[in-house]
VMD Tcl script that draws the C-alpha trace (Angstrom):
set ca {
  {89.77 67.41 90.14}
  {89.04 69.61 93.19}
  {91.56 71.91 94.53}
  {91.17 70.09 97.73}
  {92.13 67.12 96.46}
  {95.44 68.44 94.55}
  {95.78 70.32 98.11}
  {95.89 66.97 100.31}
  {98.10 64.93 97.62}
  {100.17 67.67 97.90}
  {100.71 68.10 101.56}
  {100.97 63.88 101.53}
  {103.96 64.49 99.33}
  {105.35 66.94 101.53}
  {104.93 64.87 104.61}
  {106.74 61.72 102.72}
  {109.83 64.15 101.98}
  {109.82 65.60 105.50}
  {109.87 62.11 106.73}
  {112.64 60.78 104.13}
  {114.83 63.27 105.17}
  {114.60 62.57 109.04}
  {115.39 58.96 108.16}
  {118.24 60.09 106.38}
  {119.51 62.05 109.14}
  {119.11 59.80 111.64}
  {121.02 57.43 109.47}
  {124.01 60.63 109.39}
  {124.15 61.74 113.16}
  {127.04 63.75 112.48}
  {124.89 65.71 110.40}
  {124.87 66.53 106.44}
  {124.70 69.70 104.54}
  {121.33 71.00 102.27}
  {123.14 70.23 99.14}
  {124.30 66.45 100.45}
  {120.45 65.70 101.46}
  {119.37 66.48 97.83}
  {121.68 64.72 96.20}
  {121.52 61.25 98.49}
  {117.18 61.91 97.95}
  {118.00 63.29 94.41}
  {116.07 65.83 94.90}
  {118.74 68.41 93.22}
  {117.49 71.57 91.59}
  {119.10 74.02 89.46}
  {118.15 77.69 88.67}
  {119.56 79.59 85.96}
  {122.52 77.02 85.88}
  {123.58 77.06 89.22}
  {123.06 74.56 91.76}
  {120.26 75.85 94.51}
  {118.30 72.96 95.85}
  {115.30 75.13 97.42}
  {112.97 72.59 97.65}
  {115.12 70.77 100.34}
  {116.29 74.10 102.11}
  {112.66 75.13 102.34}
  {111.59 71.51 103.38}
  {114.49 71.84 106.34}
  {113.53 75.15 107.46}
  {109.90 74.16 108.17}
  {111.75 71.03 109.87}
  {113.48 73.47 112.31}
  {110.84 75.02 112.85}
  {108.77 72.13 114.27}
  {112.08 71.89 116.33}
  {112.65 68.19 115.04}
  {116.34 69.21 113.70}
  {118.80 71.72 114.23}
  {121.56 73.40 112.20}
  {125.33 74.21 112.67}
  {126.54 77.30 113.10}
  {129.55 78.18 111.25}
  {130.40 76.55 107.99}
  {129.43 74.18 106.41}
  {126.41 74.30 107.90}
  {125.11 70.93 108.89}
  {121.55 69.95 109.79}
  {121.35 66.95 112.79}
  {118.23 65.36 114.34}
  {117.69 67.31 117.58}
  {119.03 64.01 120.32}
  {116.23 64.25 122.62}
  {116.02 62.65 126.40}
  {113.19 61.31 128.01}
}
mol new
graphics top color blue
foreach p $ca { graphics top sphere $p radius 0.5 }
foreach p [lrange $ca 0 end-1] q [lrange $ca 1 end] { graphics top cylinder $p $q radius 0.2 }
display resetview
């Protein structure tokens, strides 16, 4: 297979995820923490025994970044669709 192949499945699969979790927090508009998104997507990770879920925290910080969602401040720290107005 060519590595730009693997490259474009790969970036499909990302897309899918970033899109699954804006459905699921437009379905929560009071917002859910990193650790409820993985579990509801099952998308849970572990590292070295303890519970870390970095594929979803990564996945919501390039979410923020495209300004499509915003966090919380203080704890716990919840992530919300960004309401917009047109």
């Amino acid at each position: 297979m060519e590595i730009s192949f693997l490259k474009k499945q790969a970036q499909l699969a990302l897309e899918i995820i970033q899109n699954t979790i804006l459905e699921l927090l437009k379905k929560n508009p009071d917002g859910l923490r990193n650790s409820e998104i993985s579990r509801q997507l099952g998308l849970e990770s572990m590292h070295q025994g303890a519970q870390k879920d970095y594929l979803v925290y990564s996945i919501l910080g390039q979410l923020l970044d495209q300004k499509l969602i915003e966090k919380t401040t203080g704890k716990p720290t919840l992530y919300k669709i960004i309401k917009r107005t047109n």
